[in-house]
CHARMM-style PDB file with segment names, atoms N, HN, CA, C and O in Angstrom:
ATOM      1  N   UNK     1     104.921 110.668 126.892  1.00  0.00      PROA
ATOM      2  CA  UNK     1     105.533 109.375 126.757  1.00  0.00      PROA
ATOM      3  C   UNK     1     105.316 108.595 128.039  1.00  0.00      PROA
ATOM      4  O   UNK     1     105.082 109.141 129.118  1.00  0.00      PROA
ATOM      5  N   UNK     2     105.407 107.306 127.860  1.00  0.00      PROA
ATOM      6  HN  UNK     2     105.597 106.863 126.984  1.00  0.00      PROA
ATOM      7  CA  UNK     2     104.698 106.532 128.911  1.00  0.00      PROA
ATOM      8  C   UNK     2     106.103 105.196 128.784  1.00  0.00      PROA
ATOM      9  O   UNK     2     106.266 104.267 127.992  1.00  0.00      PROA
ATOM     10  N   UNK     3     106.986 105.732 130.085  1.00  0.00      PROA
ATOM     11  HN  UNK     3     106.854 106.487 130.729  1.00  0.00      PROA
ATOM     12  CA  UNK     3     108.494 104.843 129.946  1.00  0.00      PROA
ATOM     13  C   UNK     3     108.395 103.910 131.032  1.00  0.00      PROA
ATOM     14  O   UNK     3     107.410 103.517 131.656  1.00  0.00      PROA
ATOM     15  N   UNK     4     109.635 103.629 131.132  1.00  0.00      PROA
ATOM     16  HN  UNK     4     110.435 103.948 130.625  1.00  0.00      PROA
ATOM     17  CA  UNK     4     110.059 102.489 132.809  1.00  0.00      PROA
ATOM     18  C   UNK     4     111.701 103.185 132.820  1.00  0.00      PROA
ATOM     19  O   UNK     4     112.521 103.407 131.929  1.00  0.00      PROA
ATOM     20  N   UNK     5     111.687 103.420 134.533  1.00  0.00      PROA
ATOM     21  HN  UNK     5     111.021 103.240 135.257  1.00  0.00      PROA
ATOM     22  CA  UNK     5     112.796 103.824 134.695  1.00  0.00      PROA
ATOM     23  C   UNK     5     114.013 102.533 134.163  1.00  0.00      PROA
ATOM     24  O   UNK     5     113.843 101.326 134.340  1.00  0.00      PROA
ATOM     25  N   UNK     6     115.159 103.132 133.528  1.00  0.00      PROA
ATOM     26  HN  UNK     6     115.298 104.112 133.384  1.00  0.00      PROA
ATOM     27  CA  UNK     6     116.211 102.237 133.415  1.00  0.00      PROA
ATOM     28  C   UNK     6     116.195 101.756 131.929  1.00  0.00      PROA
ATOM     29  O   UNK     6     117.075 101.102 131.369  1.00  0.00      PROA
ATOM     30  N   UNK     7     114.751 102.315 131.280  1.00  0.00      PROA
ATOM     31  HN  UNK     7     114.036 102.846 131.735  1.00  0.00      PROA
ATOM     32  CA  UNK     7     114.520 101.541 129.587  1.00  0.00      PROA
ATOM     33  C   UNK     7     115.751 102.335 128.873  1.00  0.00      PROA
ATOM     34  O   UNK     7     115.976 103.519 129.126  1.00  0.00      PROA
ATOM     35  N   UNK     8     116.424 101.669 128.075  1.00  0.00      PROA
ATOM     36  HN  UNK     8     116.241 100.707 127.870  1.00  0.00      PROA
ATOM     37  CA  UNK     8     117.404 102.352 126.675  1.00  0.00      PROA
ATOM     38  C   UNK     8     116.557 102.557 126.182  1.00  0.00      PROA
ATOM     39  O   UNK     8     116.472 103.782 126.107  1.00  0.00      PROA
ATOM     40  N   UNK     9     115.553 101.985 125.617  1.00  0.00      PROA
ATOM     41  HN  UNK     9     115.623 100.990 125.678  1.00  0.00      PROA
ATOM     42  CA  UNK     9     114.396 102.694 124.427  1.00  0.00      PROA
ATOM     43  C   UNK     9     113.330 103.652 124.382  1.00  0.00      PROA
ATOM     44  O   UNK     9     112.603 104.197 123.551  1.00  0.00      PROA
ATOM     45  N   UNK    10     113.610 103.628 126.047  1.00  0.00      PROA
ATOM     46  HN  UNK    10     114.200 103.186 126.722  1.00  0.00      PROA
ATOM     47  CA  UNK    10     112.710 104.883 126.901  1.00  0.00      PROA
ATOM     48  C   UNK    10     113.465 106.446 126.595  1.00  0.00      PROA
ATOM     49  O   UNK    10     113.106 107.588 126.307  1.00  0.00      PROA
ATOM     50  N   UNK    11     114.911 105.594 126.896  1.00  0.00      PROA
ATOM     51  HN  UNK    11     115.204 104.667 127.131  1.00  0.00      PROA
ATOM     52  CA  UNK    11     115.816 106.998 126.731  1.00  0.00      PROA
ATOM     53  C   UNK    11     116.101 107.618 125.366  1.00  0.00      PROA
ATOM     54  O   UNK    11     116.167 108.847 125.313  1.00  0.00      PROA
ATOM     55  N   UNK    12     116.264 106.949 124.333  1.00  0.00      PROA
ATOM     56  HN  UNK    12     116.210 105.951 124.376  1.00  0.00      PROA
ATOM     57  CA  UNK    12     116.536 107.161 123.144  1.00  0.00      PROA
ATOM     58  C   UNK    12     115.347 107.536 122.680  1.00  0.00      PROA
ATOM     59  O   UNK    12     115.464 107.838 121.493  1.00  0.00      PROA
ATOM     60  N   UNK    13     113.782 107.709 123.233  1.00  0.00      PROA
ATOM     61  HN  UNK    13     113.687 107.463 124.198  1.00  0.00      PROA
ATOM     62  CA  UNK    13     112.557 107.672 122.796  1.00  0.00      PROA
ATOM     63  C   UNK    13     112.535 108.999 123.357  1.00  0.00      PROA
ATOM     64  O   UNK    13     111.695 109.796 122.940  1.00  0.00      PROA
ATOM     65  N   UNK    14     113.149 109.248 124.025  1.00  0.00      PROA
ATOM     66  HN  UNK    14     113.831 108.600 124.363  1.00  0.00      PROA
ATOM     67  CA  UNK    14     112.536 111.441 124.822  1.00  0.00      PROA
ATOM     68  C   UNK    14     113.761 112.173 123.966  1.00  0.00      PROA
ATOM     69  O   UNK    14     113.690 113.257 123.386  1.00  0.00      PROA
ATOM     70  N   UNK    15     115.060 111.159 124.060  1.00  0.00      PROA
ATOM     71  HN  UNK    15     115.118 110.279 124.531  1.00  0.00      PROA
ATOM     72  CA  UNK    15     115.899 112.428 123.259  1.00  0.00      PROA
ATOM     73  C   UNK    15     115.363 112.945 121.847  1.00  0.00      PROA
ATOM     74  O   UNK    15     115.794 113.972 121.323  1.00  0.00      PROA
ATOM     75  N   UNK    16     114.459 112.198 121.332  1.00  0.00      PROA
ATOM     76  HN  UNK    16     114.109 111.364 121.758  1.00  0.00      PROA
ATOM     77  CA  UNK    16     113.690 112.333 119.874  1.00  0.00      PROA
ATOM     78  C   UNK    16     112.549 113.086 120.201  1.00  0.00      PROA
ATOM     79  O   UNK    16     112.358 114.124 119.567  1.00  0.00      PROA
ATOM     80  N   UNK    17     111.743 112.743 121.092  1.00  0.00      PROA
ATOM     81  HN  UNK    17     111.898 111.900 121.607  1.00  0.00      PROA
ATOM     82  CA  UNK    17     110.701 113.363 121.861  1.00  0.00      PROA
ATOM     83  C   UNK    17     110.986 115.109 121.870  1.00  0.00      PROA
ATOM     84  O   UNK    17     110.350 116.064 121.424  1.00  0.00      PROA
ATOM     85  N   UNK    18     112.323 114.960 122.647  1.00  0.00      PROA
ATOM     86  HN  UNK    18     112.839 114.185 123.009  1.00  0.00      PROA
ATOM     87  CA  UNK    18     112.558 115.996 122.963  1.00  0.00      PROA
ATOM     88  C   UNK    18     113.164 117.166 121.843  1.00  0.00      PROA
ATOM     89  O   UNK    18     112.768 118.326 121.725  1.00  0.00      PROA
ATOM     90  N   UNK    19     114.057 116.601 121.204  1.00  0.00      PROA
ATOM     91  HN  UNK    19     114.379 115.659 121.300  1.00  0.00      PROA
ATOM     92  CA  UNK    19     114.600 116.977 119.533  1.00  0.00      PROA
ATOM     93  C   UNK    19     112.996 118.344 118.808  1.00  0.00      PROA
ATOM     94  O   UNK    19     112.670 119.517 118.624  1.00  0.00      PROA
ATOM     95  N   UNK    20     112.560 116.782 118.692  1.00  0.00      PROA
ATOM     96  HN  UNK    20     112.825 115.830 118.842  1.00  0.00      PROA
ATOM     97  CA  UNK    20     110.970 117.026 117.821  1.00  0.00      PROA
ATOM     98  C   UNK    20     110.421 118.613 118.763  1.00  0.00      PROA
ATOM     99  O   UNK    20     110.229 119.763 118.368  1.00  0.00      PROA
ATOM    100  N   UNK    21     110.330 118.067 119.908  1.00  0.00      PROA
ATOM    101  HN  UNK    21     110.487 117.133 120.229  1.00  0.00      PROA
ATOM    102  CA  UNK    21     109.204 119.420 120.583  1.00  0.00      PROA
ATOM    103  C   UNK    21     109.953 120.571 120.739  1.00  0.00      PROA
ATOM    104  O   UNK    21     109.320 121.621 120.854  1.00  0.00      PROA
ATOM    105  N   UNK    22     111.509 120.621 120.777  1.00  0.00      PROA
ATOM    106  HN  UNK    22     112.023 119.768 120.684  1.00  0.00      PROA
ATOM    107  CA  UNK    22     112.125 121.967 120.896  1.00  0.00      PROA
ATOM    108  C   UNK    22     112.030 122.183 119.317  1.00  0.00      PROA
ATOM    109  O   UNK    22     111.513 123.301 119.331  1.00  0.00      PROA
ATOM    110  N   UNK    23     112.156 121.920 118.173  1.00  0.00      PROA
ATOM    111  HN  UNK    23     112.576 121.012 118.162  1.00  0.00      PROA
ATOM    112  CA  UNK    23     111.933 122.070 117.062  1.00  0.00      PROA
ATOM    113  C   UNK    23     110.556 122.807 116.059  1.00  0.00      PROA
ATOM    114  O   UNK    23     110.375 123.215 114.912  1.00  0.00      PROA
ATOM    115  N   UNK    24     109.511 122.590 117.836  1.00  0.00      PROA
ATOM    116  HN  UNK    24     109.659 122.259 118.768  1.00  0.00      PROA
ATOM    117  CA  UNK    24     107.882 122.524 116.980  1.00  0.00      PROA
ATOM    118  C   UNK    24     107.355 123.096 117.869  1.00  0.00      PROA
ATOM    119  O   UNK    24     106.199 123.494 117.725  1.00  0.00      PROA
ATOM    120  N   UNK    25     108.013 123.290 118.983  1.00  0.00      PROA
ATOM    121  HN  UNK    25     108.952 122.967 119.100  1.00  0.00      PROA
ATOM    122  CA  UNK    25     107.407 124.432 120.320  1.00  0.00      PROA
ATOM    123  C   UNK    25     106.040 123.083 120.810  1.00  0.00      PROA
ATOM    124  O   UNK    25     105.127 123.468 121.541  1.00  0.00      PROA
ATOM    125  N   UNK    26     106.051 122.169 120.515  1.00  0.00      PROA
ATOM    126  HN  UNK    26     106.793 121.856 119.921  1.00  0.00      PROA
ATOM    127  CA  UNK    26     105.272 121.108 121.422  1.00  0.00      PROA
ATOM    128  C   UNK    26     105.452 120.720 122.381  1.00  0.00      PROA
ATOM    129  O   UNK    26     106.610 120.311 122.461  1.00  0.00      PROA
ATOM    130  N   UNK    27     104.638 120.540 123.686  1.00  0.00      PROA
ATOM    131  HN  UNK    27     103.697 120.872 123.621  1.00  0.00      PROA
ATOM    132  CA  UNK    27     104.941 120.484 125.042  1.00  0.00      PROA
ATOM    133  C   UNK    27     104.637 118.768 125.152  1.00  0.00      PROA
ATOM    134  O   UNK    27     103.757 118.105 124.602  1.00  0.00      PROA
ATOM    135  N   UNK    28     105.381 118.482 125.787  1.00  0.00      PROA
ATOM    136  HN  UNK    28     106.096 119.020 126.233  1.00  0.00      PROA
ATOM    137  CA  UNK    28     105.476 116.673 126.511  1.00  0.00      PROA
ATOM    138  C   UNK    28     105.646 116.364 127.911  1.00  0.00      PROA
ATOM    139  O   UNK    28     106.299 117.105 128.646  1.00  0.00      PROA
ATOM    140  N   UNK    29     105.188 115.492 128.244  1.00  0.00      PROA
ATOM    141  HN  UNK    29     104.657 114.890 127.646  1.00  0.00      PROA
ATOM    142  CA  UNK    29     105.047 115.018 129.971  1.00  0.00      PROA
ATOM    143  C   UNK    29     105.912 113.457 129.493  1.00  0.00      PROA
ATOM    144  O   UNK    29     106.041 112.965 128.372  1.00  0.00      PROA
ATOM    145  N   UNK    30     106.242 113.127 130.396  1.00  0.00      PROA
ATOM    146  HN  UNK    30     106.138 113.527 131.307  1.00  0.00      PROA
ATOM    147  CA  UNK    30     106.982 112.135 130.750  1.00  0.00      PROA
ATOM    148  C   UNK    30     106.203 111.346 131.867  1.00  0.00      PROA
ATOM    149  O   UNK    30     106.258 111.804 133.009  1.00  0.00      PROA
ATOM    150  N   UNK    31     105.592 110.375 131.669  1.00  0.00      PROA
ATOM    151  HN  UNK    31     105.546 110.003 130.742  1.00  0.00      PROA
ATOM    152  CA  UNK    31     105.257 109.480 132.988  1.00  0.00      PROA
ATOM    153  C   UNK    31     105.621 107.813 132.939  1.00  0.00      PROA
ATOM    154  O   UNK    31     105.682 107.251 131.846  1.00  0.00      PROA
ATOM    155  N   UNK    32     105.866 107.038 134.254  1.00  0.00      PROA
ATOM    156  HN  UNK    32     105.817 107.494 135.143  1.00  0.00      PROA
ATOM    157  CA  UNK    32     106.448 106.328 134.112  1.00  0.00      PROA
ATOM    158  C   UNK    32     105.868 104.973 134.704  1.00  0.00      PROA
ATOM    159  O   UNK    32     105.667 105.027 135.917  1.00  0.00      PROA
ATOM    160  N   UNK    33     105.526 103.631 134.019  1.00  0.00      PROA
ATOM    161  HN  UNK    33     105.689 103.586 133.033  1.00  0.00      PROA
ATOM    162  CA  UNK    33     105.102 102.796 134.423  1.00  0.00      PROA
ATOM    163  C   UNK    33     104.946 102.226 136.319  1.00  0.00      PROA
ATOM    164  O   UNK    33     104.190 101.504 136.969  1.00  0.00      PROA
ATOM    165  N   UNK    34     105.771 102.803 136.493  1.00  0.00      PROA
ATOM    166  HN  UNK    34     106.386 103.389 135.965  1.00  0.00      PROA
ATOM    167  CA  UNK    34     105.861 102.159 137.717  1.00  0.00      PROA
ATOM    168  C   UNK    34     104.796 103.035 138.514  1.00  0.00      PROA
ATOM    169  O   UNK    34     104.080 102.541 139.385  1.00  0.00      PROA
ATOM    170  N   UNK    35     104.749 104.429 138.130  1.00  0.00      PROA
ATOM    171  HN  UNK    35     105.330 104.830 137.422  1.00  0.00      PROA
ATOM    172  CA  UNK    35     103.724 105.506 138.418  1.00  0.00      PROA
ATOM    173  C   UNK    35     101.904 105.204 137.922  1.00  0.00      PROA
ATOM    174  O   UNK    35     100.870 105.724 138.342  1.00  0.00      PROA
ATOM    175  N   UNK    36     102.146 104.128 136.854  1.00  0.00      PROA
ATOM    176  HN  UNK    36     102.986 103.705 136.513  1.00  0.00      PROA
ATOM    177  CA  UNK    36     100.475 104.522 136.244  1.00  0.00      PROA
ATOM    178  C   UNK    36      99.941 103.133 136.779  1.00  0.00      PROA
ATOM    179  O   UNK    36     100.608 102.206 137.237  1.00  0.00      PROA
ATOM    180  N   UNK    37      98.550 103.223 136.606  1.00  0.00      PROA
ATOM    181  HN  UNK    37      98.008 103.976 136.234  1.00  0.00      PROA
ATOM    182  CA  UNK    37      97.591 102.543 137.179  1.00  0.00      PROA
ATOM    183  C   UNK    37      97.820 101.301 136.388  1.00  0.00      PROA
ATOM    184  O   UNK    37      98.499 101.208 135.365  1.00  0.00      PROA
ATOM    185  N   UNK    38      96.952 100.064 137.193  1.00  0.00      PROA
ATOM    186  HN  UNK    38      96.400 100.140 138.023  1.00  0.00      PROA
ATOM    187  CA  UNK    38      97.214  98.849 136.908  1.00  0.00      PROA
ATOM    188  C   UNK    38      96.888  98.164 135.572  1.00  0.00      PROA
ATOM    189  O   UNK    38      97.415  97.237 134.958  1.00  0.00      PROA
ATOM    190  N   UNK    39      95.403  99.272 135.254  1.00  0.00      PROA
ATOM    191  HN  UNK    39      94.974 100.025 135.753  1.00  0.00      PROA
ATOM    192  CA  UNK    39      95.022  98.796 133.456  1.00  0.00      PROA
ATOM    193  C   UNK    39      96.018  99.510 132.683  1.00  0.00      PROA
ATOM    194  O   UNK    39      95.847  99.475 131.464  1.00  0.00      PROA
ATOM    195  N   UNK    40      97.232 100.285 133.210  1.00  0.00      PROA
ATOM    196  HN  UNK    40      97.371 100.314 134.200  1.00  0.00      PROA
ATOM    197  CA  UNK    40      98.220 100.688 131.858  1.00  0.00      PROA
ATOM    198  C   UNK    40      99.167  99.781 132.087  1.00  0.00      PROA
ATOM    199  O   UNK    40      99.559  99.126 131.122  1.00  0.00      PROA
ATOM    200  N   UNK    41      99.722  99.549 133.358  1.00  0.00      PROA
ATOM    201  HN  UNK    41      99.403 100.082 134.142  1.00  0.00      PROA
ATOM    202  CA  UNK    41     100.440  98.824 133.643  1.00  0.00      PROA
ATOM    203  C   UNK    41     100.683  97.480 132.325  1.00  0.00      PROA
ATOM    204  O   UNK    41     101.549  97.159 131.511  1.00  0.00      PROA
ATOM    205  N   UNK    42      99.295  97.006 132.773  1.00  0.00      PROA
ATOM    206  HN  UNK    42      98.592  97.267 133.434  1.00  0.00      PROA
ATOM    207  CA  UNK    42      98.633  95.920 131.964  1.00  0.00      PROA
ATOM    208  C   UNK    42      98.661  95.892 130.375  1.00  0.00      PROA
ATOM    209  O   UNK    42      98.879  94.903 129.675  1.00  0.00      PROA
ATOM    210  N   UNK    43      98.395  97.185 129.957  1.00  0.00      PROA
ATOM    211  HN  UNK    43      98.218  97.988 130.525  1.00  0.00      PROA
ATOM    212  CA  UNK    43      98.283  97.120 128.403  1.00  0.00      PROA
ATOM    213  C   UNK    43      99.417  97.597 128.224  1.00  0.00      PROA
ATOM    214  O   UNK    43      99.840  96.922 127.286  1.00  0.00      PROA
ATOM    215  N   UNK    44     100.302  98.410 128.533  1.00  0.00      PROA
ATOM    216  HN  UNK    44      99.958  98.959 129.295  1.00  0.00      PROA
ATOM    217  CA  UNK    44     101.472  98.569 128.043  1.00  0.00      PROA
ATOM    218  C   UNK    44     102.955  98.295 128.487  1.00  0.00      PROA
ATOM    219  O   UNK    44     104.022  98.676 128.007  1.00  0.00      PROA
ATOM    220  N   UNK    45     102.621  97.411 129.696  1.00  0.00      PROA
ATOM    221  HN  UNK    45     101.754  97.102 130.086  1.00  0.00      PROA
ATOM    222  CA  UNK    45     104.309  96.786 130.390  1.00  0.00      PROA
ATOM    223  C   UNK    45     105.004  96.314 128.544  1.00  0.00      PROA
ATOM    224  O   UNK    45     105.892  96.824 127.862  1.00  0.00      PROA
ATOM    225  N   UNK    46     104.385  95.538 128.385  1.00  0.00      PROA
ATOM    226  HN  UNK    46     103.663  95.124 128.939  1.00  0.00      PROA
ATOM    227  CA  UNK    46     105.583  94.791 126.745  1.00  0.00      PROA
ATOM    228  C   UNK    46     105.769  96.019 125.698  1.00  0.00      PROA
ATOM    229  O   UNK    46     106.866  95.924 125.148  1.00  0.00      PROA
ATOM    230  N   UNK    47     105.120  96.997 125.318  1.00  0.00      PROA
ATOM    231  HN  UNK    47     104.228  97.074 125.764  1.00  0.00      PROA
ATOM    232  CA  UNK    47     105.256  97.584 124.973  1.00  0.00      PROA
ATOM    233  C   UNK    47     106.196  99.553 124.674  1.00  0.00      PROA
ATOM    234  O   UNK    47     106.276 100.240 123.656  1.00  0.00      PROA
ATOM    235  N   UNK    48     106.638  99.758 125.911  1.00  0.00      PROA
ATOM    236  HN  UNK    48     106.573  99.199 126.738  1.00  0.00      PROA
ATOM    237  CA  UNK    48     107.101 101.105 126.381  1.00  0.00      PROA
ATOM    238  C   UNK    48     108.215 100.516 125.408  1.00  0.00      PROA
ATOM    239  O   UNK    48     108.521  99.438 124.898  1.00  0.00      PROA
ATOM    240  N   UNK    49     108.832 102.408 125.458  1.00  0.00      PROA
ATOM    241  HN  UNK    49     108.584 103.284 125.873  1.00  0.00      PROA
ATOM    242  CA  UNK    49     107.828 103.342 125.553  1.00  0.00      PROA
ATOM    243  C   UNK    49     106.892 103.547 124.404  1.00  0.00      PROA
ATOM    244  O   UNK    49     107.024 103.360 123.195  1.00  0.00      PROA
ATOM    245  N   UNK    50     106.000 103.946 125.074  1.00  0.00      PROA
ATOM    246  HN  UNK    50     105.893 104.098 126.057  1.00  0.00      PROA
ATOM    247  CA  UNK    50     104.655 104.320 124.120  1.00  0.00      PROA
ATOM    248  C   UNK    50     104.716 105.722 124.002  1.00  0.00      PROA
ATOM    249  O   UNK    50     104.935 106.357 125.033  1.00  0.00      PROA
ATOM    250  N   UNK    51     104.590 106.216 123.132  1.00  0.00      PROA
ATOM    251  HN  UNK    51     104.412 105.700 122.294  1.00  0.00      PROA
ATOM    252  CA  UNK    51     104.047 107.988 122.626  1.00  0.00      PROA
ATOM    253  C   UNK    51     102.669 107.821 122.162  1.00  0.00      PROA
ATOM    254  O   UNK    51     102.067 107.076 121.388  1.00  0.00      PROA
ATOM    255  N   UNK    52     102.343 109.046 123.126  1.00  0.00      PROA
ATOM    256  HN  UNK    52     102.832 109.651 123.754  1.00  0.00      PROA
ATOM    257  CA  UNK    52     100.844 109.685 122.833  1.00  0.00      PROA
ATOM    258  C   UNK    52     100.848 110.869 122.213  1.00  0.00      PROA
ATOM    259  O   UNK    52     101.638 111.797 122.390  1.00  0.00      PROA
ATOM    260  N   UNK    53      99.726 110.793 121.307  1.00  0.00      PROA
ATOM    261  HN  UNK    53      99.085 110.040 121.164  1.00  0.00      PROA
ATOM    262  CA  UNK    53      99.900 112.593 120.602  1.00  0.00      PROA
ATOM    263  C   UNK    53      98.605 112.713 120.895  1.00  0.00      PROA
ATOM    264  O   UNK    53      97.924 111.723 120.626  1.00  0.00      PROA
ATOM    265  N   UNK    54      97.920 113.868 121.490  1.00  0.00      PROA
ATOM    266  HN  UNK    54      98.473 114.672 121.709  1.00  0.00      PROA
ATOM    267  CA  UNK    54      96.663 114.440 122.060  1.00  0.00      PROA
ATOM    268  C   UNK    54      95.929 113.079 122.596  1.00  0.00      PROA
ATOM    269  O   UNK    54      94.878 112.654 122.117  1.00  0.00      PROA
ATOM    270  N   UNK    55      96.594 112.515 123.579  1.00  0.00      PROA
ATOM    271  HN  UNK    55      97.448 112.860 123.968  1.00  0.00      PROA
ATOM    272  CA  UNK    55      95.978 111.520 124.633  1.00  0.00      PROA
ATOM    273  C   UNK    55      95.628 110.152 123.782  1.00  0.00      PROA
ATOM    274  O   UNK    55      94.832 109.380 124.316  1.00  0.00      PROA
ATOM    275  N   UNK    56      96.249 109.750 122.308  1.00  0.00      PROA
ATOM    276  HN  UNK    56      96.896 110.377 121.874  1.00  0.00      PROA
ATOM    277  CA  UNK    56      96.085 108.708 121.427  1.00  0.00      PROA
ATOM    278  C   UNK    56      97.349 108.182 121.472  1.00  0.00      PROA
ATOM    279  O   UNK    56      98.338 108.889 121.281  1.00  0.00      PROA
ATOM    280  N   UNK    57      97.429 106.742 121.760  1.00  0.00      PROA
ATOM    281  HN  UNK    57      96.626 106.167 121.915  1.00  0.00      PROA
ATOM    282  CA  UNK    57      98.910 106.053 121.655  1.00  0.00      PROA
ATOM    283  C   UNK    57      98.855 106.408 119.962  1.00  0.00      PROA
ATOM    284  O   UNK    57      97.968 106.329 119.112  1.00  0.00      PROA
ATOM    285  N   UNK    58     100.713 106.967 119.949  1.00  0.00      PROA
ATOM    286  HN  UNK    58     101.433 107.031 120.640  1.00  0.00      PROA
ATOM    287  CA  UNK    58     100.888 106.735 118.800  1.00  0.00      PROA
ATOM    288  C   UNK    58     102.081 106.048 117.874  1.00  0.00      PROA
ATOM    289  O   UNK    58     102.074 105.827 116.663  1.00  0.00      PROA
ATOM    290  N   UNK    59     103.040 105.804 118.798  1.00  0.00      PROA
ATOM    291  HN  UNK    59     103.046 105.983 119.781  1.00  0.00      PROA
ATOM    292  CA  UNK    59     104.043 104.960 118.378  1.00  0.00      PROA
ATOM    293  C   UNK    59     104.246 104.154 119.621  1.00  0.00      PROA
ATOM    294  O   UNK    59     103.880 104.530 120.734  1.00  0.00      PROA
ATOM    295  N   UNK    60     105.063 102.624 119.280  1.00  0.00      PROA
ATOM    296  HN  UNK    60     105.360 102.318 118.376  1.00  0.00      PROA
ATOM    297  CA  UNK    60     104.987 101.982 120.531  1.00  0.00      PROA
ATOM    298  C   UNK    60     106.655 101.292 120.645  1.00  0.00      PROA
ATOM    299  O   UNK    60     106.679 100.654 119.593  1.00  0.00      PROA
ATOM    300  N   UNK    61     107.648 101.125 121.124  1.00  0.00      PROA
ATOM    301  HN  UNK    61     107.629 101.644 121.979  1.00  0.00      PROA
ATOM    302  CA  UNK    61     108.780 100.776 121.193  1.00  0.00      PROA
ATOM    303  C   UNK    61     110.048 101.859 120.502  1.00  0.00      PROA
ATOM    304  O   UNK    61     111.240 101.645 120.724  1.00  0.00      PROA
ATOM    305  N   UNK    62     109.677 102.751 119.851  1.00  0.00      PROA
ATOM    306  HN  UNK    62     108.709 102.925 119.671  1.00  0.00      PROA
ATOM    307  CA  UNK    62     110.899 102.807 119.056  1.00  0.00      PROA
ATOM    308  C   UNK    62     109.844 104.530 118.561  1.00  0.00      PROA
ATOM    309  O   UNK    62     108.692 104.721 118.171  1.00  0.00      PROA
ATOM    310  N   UNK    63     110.708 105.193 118.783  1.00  0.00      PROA
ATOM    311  HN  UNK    63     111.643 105.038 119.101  1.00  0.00      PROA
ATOM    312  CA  UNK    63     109.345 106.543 118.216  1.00  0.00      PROA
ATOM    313  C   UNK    63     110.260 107.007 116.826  1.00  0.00      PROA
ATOM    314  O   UNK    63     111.476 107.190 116.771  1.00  0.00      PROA
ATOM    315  N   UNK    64     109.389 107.113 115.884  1.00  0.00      PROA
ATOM    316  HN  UNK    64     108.401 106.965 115.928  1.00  0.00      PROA
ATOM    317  CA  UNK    64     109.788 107.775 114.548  1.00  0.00      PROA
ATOM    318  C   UNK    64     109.756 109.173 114.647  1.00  0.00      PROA
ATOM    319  O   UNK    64     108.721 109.770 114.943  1.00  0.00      PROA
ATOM    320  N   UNK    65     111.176 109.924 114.344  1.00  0.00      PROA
ATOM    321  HN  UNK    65     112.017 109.440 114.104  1.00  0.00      PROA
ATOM    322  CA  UNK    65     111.308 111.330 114.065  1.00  0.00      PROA
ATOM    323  C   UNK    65     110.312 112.002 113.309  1.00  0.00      PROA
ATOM    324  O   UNK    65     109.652 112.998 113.606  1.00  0.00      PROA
ATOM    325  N   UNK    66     110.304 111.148 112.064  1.00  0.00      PROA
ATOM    326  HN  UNK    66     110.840 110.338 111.822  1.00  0.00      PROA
ATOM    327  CA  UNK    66     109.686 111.572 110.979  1.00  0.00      PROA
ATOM    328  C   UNK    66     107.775 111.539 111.056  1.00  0.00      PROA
ATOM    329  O   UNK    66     107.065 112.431 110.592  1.00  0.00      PROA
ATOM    330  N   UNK    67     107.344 110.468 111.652  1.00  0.00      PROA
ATOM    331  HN  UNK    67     107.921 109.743 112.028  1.00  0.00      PROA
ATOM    332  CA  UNK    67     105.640 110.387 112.141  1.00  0.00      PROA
ATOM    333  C   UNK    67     105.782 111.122 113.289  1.00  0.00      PROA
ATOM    334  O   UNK    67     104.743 111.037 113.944  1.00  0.00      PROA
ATOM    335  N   UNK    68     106.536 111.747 113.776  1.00  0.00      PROA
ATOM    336  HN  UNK    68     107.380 111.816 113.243  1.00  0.00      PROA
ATOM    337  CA  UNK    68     105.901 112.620 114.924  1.00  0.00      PROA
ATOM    338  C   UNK    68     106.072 113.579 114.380  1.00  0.00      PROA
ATOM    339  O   UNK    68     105.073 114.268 114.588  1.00  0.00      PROA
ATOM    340  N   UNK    69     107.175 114.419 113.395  1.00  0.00      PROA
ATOM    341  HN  UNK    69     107.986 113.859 113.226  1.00  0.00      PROA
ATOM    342  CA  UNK    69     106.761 115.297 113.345  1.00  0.00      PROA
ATOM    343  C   UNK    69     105.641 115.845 112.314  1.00  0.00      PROA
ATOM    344  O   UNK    69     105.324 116.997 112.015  1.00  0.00      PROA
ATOM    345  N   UNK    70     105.109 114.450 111.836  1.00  0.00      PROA
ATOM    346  HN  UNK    70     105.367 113.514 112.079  1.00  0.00      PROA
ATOM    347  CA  UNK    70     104.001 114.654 110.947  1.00  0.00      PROA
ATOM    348  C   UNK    70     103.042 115.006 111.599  1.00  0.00      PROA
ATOM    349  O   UNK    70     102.212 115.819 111.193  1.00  0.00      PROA
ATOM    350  N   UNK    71     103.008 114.308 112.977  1.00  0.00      PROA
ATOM    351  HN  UNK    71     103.682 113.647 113.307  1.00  0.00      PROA
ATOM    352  CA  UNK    71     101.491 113.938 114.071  1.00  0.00      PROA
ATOM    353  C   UNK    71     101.066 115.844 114.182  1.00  0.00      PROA
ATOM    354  O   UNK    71     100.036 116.495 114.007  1.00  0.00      PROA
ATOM    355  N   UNK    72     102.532 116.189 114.571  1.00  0.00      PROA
ATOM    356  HN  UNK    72     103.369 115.660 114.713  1.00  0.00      PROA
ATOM    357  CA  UNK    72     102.582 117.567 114.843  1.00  0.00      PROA
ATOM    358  C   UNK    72     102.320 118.833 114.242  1.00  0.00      PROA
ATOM    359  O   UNK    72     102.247 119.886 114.876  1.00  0.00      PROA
ATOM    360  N   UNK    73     102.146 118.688 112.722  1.00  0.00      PROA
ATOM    361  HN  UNK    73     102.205 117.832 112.207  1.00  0.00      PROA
ATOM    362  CA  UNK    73     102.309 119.358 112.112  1.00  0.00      PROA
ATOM    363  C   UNK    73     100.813 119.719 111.756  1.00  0.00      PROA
ATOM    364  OT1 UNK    73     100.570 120.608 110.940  1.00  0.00      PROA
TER     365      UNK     73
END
């Protein structure tokens, strides 16, 4: 997941994150805008948090329980 410190939608986006991967034994990194380079900065400041599933954005503001644990499956 790709957040900003201080986001509510960042936070409510890992507790699902997190739900999902203790559920599916899937491993997740957490990194945080203020940390990534200036072309992510760029494409995804309006957007966080963003979820990636195998290095592909896959949800963007708001992460679905249900499409991730499809992504995962």
């Amino acid at each position: 997941m790709l957040g900003k410190h201080g986001c509510h939608l960042c936070e409510e986006a890992l507790e699902v994150i997190r739900r999902v991967s203790a559920d599916t034994g899937a491993g997740y990194t957490v990194r945080y805008l203020e940390d990534a380079s200036r072309q992510e900065r760029d494409e995804y400041w309006e957007r966080i948090p963003v979820t990636f599933v195998d290095g592909a954005p896959h949800d963007f503001w708001r992460v679905s329980e249900r499409r991730l644990r499809a992504a995962l499956d």
